[in-house]
FIDO-560585 format. One record per atom (N, C-alpha, C, O): residue in three letters; residue number from 1; x, y, z. Coordinates in pm, whole numbers. Layout:
SITE fifi torse     px     py     pz
SITE  ALA   NUM      X      Y      Z
...
***
This chain:
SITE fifi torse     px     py     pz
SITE  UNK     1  -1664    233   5866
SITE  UNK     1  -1596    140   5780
SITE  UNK     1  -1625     -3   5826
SITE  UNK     1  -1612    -38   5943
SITE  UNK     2  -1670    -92   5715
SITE  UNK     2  -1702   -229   5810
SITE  UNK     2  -1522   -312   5786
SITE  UNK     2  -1419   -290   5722
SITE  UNK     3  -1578   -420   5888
SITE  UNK     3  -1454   -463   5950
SITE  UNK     3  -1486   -629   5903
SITE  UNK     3  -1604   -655   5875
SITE  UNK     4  -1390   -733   5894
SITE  UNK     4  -1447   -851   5917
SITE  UNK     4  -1417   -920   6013
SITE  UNK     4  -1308   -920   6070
SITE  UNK     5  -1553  -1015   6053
SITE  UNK     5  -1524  -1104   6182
SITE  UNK     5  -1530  -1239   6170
SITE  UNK     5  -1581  -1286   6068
SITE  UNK     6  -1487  -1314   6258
SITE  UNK     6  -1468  -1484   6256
SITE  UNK     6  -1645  -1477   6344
SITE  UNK     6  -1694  -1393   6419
SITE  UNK     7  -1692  -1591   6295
SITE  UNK     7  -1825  -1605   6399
SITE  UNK     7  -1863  -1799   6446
SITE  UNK     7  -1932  -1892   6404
SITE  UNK     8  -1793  -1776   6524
SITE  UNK     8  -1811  -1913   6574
SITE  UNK     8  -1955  -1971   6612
SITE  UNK     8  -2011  -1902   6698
SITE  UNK     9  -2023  -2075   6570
SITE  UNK     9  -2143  -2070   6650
SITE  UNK     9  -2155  -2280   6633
SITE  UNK     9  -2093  -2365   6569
SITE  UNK    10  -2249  -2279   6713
SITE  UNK    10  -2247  -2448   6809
SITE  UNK    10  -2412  -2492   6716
SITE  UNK    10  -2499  -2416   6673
SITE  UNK    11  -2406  -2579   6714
SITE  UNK    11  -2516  -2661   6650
SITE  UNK    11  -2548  -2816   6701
SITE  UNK    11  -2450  -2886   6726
SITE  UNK    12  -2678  -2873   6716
SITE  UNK    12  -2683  -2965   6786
SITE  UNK    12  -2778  -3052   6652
SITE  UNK    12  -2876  -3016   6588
SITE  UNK    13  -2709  -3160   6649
SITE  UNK    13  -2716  -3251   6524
SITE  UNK    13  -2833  -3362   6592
SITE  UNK    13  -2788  -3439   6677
SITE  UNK    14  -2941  -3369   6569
SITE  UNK    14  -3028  -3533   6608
SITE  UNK    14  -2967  -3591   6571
SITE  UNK    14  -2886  -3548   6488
SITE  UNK    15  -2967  -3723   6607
SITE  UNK    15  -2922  -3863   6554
SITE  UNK    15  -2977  -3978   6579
SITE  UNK    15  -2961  -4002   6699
SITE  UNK    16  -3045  -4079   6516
SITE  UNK    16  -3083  -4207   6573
SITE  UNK    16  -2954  -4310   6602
SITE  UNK    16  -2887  -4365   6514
SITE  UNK    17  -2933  -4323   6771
SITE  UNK    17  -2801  -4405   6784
SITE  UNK    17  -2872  -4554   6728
SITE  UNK    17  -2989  -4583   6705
SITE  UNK    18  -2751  -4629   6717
SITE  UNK    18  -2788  -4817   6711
SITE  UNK    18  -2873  -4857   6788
SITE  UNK    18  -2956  -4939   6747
SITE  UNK    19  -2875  -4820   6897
SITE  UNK    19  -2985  -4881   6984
SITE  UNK    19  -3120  -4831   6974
SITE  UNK    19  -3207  -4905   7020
SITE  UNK    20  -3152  -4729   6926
SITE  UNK    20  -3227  -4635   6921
SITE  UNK    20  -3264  -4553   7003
SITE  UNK    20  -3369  -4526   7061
SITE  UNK    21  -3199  -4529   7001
SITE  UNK    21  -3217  -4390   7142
SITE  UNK    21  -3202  -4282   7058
SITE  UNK    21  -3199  -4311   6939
SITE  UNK    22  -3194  -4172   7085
SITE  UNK    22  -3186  -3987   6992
SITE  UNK    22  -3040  -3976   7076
SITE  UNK    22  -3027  -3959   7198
SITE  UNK    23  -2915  -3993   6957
SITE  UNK    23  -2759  -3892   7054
SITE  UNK    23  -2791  -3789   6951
SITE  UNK    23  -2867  -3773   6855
SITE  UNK    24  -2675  -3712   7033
SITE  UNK    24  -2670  -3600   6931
SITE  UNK    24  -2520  -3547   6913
SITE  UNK    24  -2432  -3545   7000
SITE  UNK    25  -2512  -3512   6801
SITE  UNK    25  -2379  -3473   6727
SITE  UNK    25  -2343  -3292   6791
SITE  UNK    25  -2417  -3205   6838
SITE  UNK    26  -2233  -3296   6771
SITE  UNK    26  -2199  -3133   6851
SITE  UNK    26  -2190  -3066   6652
SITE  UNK    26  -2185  -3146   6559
SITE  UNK    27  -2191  -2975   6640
SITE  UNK    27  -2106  -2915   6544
SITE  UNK    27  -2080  -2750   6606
SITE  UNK    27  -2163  -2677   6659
SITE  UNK    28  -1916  -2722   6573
SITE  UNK    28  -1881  -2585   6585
SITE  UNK    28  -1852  -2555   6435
SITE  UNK    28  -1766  -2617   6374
SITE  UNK    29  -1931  -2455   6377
SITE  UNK    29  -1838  -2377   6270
SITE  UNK    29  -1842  -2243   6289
SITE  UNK    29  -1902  -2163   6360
SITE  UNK    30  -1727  -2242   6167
SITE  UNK    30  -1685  -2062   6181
SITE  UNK    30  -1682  -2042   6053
SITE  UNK    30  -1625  -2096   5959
SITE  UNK    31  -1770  -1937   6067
SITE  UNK    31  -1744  -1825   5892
SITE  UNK    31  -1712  -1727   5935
SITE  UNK    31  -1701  -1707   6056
SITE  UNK    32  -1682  -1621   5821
SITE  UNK    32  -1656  -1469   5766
SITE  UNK    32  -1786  -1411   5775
SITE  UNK    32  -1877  -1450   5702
SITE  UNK    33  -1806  -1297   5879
SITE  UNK    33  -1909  -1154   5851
SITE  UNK    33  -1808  -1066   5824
SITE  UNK    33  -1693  -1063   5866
SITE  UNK    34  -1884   -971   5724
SITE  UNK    34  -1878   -851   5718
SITE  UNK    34  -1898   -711   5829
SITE  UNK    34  -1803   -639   5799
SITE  UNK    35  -1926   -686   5868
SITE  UNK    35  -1999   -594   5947
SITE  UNK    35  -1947   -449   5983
SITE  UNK    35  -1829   -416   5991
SITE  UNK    36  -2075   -356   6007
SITE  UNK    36  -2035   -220   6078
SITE  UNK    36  -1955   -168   6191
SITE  UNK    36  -1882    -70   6207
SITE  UNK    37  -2027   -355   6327
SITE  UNK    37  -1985   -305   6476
SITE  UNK    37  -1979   -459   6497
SITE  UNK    37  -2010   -542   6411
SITE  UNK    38  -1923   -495   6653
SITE  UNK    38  -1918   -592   6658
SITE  UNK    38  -2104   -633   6709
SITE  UNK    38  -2144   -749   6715
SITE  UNK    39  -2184   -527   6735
SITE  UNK    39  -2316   -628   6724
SITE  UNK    39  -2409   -603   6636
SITE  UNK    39  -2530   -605   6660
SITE  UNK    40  -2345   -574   6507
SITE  UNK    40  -2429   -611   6382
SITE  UNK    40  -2338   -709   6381
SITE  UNK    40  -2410   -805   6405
SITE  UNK    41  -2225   -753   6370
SITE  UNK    41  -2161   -871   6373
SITE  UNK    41  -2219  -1015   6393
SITE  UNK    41  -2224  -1112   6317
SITE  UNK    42  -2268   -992   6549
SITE  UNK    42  -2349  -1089   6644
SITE  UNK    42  -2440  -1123   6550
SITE  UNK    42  -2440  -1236   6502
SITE  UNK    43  -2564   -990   6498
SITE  UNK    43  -2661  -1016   6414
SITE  UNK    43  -2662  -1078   6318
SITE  UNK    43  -2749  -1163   6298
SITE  UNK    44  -2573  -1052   6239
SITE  UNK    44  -2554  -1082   6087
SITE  UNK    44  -2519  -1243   6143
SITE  UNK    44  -2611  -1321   6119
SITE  UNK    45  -2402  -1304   6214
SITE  UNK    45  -2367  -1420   6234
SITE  UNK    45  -2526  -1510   6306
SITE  UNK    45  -2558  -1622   6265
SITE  UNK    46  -2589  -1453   6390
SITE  UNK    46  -2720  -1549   6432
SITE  UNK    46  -2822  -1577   6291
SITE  UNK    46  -2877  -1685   6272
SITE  UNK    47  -2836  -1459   6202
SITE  UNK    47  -2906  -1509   6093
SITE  UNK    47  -2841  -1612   5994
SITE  UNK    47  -2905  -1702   5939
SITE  UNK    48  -2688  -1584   5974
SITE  UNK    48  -2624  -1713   5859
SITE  UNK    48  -2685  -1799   5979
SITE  UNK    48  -2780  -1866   5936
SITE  UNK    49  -2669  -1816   6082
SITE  UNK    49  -2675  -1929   6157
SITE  UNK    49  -2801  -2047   6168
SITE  UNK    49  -2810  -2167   6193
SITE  UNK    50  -2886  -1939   6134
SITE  UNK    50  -3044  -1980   6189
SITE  UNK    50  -3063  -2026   6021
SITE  UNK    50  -3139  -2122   6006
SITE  UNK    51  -3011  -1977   5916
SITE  UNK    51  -3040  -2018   5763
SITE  UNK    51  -2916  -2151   5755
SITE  UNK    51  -2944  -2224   5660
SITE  UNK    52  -2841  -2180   5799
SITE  UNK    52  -2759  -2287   5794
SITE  UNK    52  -2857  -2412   5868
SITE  UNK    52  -2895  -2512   5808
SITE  UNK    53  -2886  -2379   6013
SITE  UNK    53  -2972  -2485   6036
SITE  UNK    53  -3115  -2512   5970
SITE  UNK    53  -3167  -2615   6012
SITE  UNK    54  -3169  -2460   5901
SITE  UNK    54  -3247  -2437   5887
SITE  UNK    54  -3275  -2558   5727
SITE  UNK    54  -3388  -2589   5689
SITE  UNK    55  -3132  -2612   5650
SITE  UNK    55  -3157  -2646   5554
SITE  UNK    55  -3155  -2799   5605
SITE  UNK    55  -3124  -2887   5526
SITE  UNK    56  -3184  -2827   5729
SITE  UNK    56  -3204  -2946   5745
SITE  UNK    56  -3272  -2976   5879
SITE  UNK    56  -3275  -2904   5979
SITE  UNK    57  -3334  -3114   5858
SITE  UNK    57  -3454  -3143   5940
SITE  UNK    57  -3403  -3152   6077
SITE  UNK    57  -3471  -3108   6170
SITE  UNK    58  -3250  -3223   6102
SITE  UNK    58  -3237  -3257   6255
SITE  UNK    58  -3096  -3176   6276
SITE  UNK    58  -2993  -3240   6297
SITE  UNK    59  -3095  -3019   6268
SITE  UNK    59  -2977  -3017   6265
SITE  UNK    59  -3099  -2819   6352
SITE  UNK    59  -3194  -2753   6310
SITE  UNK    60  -3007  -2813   6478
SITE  UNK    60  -3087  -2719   6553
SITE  UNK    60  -2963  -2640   6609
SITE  UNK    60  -2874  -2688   6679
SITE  UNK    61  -2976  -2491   6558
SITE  UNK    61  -2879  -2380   6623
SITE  UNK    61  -2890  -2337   6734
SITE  UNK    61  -2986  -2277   6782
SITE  UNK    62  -2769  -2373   6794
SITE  UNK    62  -2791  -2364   6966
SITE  UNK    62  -2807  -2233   7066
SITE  UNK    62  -2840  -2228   7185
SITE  UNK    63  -2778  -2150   6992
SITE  UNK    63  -2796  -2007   7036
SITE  UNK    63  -2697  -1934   7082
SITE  UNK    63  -2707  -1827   7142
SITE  UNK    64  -2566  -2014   7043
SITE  UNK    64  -2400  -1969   7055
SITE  UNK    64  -2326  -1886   7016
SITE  UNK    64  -2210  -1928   7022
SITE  UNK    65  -2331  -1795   6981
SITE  UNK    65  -2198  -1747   6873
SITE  UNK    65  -2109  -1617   6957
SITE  UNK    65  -2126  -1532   7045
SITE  UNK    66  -1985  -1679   6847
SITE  UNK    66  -1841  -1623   6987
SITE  UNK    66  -1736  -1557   6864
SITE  UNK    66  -1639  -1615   6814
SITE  UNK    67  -1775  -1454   6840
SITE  UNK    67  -1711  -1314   6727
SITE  UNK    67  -1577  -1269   6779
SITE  UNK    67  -1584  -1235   6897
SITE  UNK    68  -1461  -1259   6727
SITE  UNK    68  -1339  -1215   6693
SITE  UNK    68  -1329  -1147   6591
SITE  UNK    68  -1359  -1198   6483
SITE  UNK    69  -1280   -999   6600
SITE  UNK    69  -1283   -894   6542
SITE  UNK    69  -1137   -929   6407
SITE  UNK    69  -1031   -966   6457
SITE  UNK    70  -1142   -917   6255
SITE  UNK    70  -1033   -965   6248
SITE  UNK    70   -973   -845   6179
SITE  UNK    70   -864   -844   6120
SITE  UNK    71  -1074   -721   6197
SITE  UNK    71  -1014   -554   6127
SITE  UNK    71  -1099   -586   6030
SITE  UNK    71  -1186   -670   6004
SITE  UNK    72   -992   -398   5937
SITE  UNK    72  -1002   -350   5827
SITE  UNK    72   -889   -439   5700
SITE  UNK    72   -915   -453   5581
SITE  UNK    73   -777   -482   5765
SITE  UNK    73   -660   -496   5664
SITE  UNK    73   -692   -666   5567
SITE  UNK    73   -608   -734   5507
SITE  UNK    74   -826   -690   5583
SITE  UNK    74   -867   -842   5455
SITE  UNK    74   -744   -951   5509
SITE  UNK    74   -665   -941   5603
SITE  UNK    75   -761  -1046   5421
SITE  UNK    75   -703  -1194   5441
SITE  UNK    75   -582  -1243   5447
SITE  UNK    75   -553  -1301   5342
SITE  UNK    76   -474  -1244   5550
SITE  UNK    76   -397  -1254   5458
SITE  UNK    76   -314  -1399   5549
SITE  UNK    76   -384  -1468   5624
SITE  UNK    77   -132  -1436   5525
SITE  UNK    77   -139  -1543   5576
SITE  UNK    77    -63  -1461   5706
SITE  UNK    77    -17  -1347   5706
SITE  UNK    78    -66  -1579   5836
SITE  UNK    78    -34  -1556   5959
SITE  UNK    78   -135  -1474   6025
SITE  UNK    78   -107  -1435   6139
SITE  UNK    79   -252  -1440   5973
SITE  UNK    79   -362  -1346   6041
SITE  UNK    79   -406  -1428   6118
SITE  UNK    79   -448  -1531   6064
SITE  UNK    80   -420  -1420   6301
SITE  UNK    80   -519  -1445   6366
SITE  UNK    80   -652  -1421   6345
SITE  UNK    80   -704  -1310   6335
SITE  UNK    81   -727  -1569   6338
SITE  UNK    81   -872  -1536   6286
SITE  UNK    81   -947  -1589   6407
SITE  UNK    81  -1069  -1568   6402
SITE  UNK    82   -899  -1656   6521
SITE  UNK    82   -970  -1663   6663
SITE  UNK    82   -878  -1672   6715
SITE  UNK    82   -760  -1684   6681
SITE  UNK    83   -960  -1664   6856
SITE  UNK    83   -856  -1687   6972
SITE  UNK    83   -943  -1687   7105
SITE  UNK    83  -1020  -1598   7140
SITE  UNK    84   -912  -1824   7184
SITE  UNK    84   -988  -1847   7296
SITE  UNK    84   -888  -1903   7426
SITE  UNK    84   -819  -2005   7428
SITE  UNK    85   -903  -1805   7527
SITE  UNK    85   -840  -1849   7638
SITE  UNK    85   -911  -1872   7744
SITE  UNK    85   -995  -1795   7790
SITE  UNK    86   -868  -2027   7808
SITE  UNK    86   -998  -2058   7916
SITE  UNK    86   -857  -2062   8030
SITE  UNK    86   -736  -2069   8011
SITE  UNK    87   -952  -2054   8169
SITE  UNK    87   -862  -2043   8267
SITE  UNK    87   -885  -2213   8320
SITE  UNK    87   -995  -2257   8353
SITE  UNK    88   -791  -2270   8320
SITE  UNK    88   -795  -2426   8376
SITE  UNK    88   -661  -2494   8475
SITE  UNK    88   -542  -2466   8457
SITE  UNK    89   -722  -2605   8598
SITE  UNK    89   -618  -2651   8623
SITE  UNK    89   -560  -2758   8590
SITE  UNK    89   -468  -2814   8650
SITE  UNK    90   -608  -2787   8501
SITE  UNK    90   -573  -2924   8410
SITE  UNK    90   -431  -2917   8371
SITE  UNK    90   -382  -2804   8374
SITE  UNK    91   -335  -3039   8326
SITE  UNK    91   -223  -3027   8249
SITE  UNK    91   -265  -2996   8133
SITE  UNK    91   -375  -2951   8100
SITE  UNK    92   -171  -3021   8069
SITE  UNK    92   -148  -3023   7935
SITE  UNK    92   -241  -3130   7823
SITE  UNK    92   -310  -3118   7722
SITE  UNK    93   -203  -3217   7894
SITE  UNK    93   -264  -3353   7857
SITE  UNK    93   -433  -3355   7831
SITE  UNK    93   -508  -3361   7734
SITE  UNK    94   -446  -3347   7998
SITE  UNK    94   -566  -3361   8009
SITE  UNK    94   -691  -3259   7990
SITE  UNK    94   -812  -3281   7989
SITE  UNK    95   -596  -3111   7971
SITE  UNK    95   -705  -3011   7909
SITE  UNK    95   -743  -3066   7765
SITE  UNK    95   -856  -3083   7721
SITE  UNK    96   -615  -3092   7698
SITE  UNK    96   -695  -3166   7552
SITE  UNK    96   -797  -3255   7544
SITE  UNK    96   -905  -3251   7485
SITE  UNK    97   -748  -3328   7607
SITE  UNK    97   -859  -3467   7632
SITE  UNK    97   -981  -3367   7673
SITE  UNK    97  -1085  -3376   7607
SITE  UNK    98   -978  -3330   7714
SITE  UNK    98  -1155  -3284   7822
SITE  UNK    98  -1192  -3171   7708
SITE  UNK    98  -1312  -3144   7706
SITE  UNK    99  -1105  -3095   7605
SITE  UNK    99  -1173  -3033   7550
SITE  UNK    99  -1153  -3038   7406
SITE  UNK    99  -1224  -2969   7333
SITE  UNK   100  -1061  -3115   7356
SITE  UNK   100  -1041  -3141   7195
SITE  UNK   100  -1031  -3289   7160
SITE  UNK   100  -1050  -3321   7043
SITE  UNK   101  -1007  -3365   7235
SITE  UNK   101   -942  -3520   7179
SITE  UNK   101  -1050  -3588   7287
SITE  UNK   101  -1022  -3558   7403
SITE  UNK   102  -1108  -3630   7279
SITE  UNK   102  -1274  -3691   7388
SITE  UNK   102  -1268  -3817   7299
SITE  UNK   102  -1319  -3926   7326
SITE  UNK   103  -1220  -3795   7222
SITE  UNK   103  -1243  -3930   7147
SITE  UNK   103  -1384  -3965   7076
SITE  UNK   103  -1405  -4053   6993
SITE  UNK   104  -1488  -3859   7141
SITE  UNK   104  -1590  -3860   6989
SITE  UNK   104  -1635  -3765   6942
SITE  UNK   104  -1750  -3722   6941
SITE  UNK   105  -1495  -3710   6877
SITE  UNK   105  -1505  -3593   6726
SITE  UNK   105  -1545  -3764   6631
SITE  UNK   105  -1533  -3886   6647
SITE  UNK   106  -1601  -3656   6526
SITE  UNK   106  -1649  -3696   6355
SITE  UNK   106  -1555  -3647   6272
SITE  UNK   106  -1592  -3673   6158
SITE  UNK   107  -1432  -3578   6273
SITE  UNK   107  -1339  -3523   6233
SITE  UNK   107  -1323  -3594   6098
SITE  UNK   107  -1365  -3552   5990
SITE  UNK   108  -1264  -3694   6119
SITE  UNK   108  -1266  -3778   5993
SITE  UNK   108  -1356  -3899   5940
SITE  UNK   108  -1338  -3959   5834
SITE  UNK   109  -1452  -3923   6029
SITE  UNK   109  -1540  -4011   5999
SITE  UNK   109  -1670  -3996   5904
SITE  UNK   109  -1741  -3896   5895
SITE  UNK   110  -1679  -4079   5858
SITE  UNK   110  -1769  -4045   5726
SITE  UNK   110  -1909  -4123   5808
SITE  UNK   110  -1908  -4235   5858
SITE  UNK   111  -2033  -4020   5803
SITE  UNK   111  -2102  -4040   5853
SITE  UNK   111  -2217  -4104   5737
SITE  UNK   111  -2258  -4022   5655
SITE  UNK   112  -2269  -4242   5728
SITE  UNK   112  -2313  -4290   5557
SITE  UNK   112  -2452  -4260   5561
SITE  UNK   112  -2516  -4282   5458
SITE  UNK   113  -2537  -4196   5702
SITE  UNK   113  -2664  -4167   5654
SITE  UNK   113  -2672  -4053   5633
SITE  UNK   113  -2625  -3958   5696
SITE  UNK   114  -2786  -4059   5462
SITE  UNK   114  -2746  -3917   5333
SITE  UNK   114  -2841  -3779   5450
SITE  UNK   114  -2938  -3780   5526
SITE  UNK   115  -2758  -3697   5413
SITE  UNK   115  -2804  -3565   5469
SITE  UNK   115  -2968  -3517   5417
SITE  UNK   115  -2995  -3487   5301
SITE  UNK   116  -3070  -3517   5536
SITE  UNK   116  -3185  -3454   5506
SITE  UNK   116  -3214  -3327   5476
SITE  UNK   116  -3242  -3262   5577
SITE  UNK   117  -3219  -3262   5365
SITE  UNK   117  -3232  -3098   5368
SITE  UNK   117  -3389  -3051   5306
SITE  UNK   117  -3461  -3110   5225
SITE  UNK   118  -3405  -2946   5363
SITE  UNK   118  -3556  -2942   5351
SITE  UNK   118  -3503  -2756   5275
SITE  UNK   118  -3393  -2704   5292
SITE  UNK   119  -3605  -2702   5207
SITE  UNK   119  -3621  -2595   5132
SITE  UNK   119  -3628  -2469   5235
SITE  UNK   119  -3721  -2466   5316
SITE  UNK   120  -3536  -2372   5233
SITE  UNK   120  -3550  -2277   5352
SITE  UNK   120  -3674  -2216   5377
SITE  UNK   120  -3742  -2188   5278
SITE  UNK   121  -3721  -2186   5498
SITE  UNK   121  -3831  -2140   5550
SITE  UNK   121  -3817  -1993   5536
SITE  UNK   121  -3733  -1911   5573
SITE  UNK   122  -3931  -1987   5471
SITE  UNK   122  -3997  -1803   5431
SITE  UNK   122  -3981  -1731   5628
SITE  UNK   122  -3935  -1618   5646
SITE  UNK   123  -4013  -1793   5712
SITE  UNK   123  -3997  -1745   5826
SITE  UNK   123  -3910  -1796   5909
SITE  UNK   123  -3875  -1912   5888
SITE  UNK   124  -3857  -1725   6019
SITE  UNK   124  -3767  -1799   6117
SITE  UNK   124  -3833  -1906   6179
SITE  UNK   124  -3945  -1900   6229
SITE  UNK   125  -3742  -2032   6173
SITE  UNK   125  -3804  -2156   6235
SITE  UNK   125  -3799  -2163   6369
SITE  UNK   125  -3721  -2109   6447
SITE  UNK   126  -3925  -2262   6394
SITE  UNK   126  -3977  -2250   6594
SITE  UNK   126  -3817  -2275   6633
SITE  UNK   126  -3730  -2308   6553
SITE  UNK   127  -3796  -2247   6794
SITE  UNK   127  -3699  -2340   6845
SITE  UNK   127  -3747  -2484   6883
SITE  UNK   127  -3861  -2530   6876
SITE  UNK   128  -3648  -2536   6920
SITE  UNK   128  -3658  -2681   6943
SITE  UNK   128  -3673  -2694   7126
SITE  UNK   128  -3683  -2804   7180
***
């Protein structure tokens, strides 16, 4: 019976900074697989992954992805759809800071140069 999973995976954005130097943008997203097991899971999530980066020129899949099983019982509300526990001696405070509030998320910032997308590749693209 397939099951569905959360599939987290990391992406590394080029960027020409102001000065001109190459920064680079983080991106985490998470979609919905379907799947048999949790590593057709893995599978199925590295290919959306590799076809997501893939529709654009400076945007490179990092080779990440972090699957949470979410069952048989579909969508509903109050369903845990991840869950990540790190072991730290940080407070409170300062675990956020060091791992959510850094102060350079894009969260709400509108980024004004237009998105480059190129036509998906008949084959898997080189790595970077």
């Amino acid at each position: 019976m397939k099951k569905l999973y959360t599939a987290k995976s990391i992406y590394r954005h080029d960027d020409e900074a102001v000065d001109g130097h190459i920064s680079h943008l983080f991106e985490e997203r998470m979609v919905i697989v379907e799947a048999d097991s949790f590593d057709d899971a893995i599978r199925q999530a590295e290919i959306e992954a590799k076809k997501y980066a893939a529709q654009f020129m400076n945007v490179r899949f990092a080779g990440y992805i972090d699957i949470f099983e979410l069952g048989t019982g579909g969508l509903r509300p109050g369903l845990e759809f991840y869950s990540l526990i790190r072991r730290s001696d940080l407070g409170v405070d300062e675990y956020i800071d060091r791992f959510y509030d850094t102060g350079k998320e894009c969260e709400r910032e509108v980024i004004e140069k237009p998105v480059q997308r190129i036509p998906p590749p008949s084959i898997e693209p080189p790595g970077w």
